[in-house]
N, C-alpha and C positions, 0 to 999 in steps of 0.2 A: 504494500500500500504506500505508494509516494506519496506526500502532500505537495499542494497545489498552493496557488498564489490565492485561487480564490477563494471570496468570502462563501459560506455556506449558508440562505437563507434559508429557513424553517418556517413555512408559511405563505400560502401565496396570497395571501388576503389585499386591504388597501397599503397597510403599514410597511407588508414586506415585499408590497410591486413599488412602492414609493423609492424604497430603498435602493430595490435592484437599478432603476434607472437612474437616480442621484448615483450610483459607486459609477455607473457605466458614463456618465456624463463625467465622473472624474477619472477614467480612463482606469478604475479597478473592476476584474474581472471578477464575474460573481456569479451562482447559481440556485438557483429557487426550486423548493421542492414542498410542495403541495399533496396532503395527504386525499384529497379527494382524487378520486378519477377520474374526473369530469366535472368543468364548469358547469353549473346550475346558477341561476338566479335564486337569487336569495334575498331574505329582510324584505324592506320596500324604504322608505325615504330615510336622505341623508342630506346634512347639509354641510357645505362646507366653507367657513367664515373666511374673512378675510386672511387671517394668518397662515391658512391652507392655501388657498388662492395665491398665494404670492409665490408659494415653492412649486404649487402646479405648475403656475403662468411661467416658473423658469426654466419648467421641465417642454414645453412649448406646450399645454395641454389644456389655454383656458380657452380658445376659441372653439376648441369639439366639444369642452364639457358645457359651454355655457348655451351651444346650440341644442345638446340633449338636456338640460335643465332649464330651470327658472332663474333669471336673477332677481332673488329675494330683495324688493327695495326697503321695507319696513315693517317693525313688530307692532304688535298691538296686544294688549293686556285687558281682558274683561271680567271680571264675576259672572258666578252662577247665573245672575238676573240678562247678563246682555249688557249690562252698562260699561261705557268704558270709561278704564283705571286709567290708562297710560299708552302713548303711541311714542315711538323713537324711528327715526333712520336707519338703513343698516346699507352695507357694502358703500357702491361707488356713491349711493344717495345721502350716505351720512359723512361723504369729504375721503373716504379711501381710495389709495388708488390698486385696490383690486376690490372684485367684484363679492357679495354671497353667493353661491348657486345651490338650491334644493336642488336635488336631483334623485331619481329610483339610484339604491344602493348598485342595483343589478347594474346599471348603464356608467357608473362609475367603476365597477371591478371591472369591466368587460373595456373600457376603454385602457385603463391602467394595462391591462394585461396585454391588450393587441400593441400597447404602444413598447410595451416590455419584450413582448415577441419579435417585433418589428427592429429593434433597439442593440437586442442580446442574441435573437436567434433564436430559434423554436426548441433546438435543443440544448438551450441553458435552462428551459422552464420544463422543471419532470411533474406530471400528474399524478398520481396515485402513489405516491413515495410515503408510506407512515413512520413520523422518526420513534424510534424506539427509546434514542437518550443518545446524549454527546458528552465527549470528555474534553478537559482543560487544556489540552494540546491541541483541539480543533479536530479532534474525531466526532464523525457524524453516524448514529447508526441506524438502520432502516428495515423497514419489510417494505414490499411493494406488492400492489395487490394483483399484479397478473403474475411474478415470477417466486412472491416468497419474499425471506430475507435476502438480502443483497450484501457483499464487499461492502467494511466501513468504508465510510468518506472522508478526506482528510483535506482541511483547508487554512485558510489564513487564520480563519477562525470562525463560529457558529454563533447564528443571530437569531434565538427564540423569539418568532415574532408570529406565534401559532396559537395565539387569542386568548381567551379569558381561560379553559380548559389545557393551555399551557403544557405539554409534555417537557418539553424542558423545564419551567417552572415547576413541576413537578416532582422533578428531579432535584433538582437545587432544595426546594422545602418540602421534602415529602410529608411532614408533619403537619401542612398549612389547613390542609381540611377543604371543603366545598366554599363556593361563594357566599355573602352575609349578607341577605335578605334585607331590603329595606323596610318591611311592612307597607310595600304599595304594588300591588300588580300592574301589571300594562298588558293591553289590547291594542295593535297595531293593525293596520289596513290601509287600502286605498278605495279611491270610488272616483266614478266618470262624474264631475259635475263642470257646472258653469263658473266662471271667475267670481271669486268671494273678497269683496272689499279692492277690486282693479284686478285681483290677479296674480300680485306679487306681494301679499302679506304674509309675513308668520303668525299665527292667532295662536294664545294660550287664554285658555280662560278656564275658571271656576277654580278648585282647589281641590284636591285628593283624600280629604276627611267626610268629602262627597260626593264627587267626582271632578276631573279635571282635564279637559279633553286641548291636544296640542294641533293646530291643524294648519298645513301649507302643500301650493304646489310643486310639483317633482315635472310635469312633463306639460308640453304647451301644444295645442291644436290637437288633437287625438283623435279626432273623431271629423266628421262632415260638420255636425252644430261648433267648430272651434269648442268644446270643453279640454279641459283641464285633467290630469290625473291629478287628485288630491289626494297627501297622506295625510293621517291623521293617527294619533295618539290619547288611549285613555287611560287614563290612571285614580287608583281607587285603593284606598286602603285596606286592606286584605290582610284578615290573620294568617290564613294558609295559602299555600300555594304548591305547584309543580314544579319541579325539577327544571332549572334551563334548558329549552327545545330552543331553538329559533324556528321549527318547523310545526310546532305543534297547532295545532285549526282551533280560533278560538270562538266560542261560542254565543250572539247576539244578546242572549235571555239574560247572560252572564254577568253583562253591563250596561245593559243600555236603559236597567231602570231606574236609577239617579238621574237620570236626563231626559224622562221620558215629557218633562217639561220646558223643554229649552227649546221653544218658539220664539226664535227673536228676528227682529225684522232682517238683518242681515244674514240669517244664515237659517232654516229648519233642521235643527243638528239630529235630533231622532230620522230621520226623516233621509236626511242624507248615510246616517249610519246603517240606516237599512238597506239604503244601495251598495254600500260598500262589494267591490269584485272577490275583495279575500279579508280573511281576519286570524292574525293567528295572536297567542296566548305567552307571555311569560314574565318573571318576575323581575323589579327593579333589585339588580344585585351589584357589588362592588366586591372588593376583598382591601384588605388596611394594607396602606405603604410596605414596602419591602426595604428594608435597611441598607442593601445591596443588589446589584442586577448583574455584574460582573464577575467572573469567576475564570481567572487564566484566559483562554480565548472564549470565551462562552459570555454571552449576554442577553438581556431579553429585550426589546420592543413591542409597541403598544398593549393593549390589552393584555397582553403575557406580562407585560411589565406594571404598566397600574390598573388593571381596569376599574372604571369609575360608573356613575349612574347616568345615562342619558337625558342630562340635565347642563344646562346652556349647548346644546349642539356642539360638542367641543372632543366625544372620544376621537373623530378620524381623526381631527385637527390636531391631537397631541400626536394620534403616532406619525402624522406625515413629520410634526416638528421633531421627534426622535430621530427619524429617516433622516432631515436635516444634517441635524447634528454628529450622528453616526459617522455619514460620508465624509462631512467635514476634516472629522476625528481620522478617521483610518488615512486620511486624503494627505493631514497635515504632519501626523506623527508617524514615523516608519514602524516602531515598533509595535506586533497588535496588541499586546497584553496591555501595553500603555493608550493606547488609543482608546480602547475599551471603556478603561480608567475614567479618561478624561471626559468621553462621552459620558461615562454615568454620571460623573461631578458636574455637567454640565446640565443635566435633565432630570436627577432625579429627584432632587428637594423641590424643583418647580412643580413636577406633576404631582408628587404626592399631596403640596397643598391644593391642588386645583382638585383631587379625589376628596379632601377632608371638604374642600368649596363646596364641592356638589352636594354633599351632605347635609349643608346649613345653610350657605346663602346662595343659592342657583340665581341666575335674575327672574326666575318665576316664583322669587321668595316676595315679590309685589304683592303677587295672588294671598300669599298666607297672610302677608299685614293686615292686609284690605279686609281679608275674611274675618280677622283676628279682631281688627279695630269698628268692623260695625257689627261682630255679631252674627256675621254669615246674615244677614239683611242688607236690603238694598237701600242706598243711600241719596239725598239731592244733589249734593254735590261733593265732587271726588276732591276738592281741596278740603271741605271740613273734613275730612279722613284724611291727608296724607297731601303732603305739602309736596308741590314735581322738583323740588332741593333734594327730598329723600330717594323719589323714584327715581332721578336723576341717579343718586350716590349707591345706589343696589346694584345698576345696570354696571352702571362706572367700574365699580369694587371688580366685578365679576369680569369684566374685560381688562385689567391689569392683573389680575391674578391670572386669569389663559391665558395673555400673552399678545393680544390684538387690538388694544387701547390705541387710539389712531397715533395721537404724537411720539409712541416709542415704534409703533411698527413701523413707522416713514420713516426712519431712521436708517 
C-alpha cells in the first residue's frame, strides 16, 4: 500500500464536494468516497447565506445555483395570529455583495457534484465506498458495496466529513452516544403554490410551544401557472420522537392540528399544507462541541464535526466555511498533521458557539419574545411589545456569531 499525495475525503455530501473543489482549485489532488451507491435526491430546501455564496461565487458556481434557486431578498417574522413582528433585508437586498439563494437541497448536491466531476474527473469521485475507520497516518478503510472490503487507502490525510452519523467521528469518540434531542420535532415538505409575499420571502412564524411553521421558495416557474416550489418547515414541541431518518414519510394528522386555524390573509397555511407533494418526519437534534477534531492526519468536517439545529439556515454555511478553511490550511502549511492543527484552531471554537447559538438565541428567538411578552395573544401594536432596537440586536447577535454580518464579511 503506497501512500499518495492525496487528500482522502469521506463523504460526498455538500461539505465534502465543497472541499474537493476548493483543494482542486488549489492545485491539491484529492478523492471523494461516498458510501451511497447512487445519487438520490434527498431532504428538500436549503439555503444558503451570504457567507456560502461568497466561497461558491469563487468556486464559479453562483450563476447555475442562482438560476436553479430563488434569490431570497427578505425575512419576515409573524405570530401564531398573522400579525407581523419584524421584516429585515437579506443577501444582495440588504447591501451584500453576494446573493441568498433557497434552493431544493437535491439541485445543490447534484450541481456541487457535476461541477466536482467535471473538475477532478469521474474517477476521483467513488460511489458506494463505506468507510469502515481511518488511522493517524492517513489510512482509509473501506467495504464497497458491489466488491466487498477493498485494499486500505492511504493519503495525505482523511477528512470525516460523512454527516451527523459520522463513522469517523465514531471512531475518534466511541463513547459519544446518539444525537440530543431538542424537544421539538420537524415536519418538512414542499408544495406547488403561487408567490407568497412577491416571491422571494423567508417567513417564520408562530413558535414551537405551539406550533411554528418556516416557509420559503426553492424553485421558480414550475409549472405552466408560473408557481413556485415552496419549502416549508414545522416544528412543535414533542416529548417523543423517532430515530433520525431523513427518509422517513411524515404524517399530515401529525401536525397540522395547531394550525388548523391559520387563515391569514397572506397565506391559507392549512390549506397549503394539505397540498404539500411530500412530507417527511424527524427530530431537531444536535450533539455538544467536540474538544478536538484532529487526530494525526484524520479530521472531521461539517456535521461530522458540529452538527447543530437547523436554526438561522447556517449548517451548509458552516461546512462550506470549514471547506474554506481546510484548503487554505493544507494549501499554506506543507506539513499535514500541522495543517490539520491549524485548520481546527481556526474553526473550531467558532462553530461550536454558533451550535451553543442555535440552542438559545437563533434569530427566530423574535418569535419566543413576542410569544413570551404578550402571552401567546395577539397584540395592537408590535412596538408596545418589543422595540425594532431589540429585533434589530437578535438578528445582528446571530449574524456575527455565523460569521456573515455584512461589515466583517466585505472584508
Amino acid at each position: 500500500m503506497a501512500p499518495t499525495e492525496d487528500v482522502l475525503i469521506i463523504g460526498g455530501g455538500v461539505g465534502g464536494l465543497a472541499l474537493a473543489l476548493m483543494l482542486h482549485q488549489r492545485g491539491i489532488p484529492c478523492r471523494v468516497f461516498e458510501a451511497a451507491p447512487e445519487l438520490k435526491p434527498l431532504g428538500v430546501g436549503i439555503n444558503l447565506l451570504p457567507h456560502a455564496m461568497k466561497e461558491l461565487g469563487a468556486l464559479g458556481l453562483e450563476p447555475q445555483l442562482a438560476g436553479l434557486g430563488v434569490r431570497t431578498a427578505e425575512a419576515a417574522f409573524f405570530n401564531r395570529f398573522g400579525q407581523l413582528i419584524y421584516k429585515e433585508p437579506l443577501g444582495r437586498a440588504a447591501g451584500y455583495d453576494w446573493p441568498q439563494i433557497s434552493i431544493h437541497r437535491a439541485d445543490l448536491h447534484r450541481t456541487l457534484w457535476e461541477a466536482a466531476v467535471a473538475a477532478l474527473g469521474g474517477e476521483r469521485l467513488h460511489l458506494g465506498w463505506q468507510c469502515l475507520g481511518a488511522e493517524a497516518d492517513g489510512t482509509a478503510r473501506f467495504r464497497r458495496s458491489d466488491s466487498g472490503e477493498t485494499p486500505p487507502q492511504k493519503g495525505r490525510a482523511v477528512i470525516g466529513a460523512d454527516g451527523i452519523h459520522s463513522t469517523v467521528r465514531k471512531q475518534l469518540y466511541p463513547d459519544e452516544g446518539e444525537p440530543i434531542y431538542s424537544g421539538v420535532n420537524m415536519w418538512r415538505g414542499v408544495t406547488r403554490w403561487s408567490a407568497i409575499l412577491g416571491g422571494a420571502t423567508m417567513i417564520r412564524c408562530g413558535w414551537f410551544t405551539h406550533a411554528k411553521i418556516v416557509i420559503y421558495p426553492i424553485r421558480n416557474d414550475i409549472d405552466a401557472a408560473g408557481r413556485q416550489l415552496v419549502n416549508w418547515v414545522v416544528e412543535i414541541e414533542t416529548p417523543k420522537y423517532e430515530r433520525w431518518n431523513w427518509a422517513r414519510p411524515g404524517r399530515l394528522e401529525d401536525f397540522i392540528g395547531p394550525m388548523q386555524d391559520w387563515h391569514f390573509d397572506w397565506l391559507d397555511v392549512p390549506e397549503f399544507l394539505r397540498c404539500a407533494e411530500v412530507a417527511l418526519e424527524y427530530p431537531m437534534v444536535d450533539k455538544d462541541p467536540l474538544p478536538r477534531w484532529s487526530f494525526g492526519r484524520i479530521t472531521l468536517l461539517g456535521d461530522a464535526a458540529h452538527p447543530m439545529y437547523p436554526r438561522g439556515s447556517n449548517g451548509a454555511g458552516q461546512a462550506i466555511l470549514d471547506a474554506r478553511a481546510l484548503a487554505d490550511c493544507l494549501a499554506a502549511v506543507g506539513e499535514p498533521e500541522a495543517a490539520l492543527a491549524a485548520y481546527e484552531a481556526r474553526r473550531l471554537e467558532g462553530t461550536a458557539k454558533v451550535v451553543r447559538t442555535n440552542r438559545t438565541t437563533p434569530p427566530d428567538r423574535i418569535l419566543g419574545e413576542v410569544h413570551k411578552r404578550t402571552g401567546d395573544k395577539p397584540f395592537t401594536s408590535i412596538d408596545d411589545v418589543i422595540s425594532r432596537q431589540e429585533l434589530v440586536a437578535i438578528t445582528d447577535a446571530y449574524k456575527r456569531v455565523a460569521g456573515y454580518d455584512r461589515e466583517k464579511l466585505g472584508r
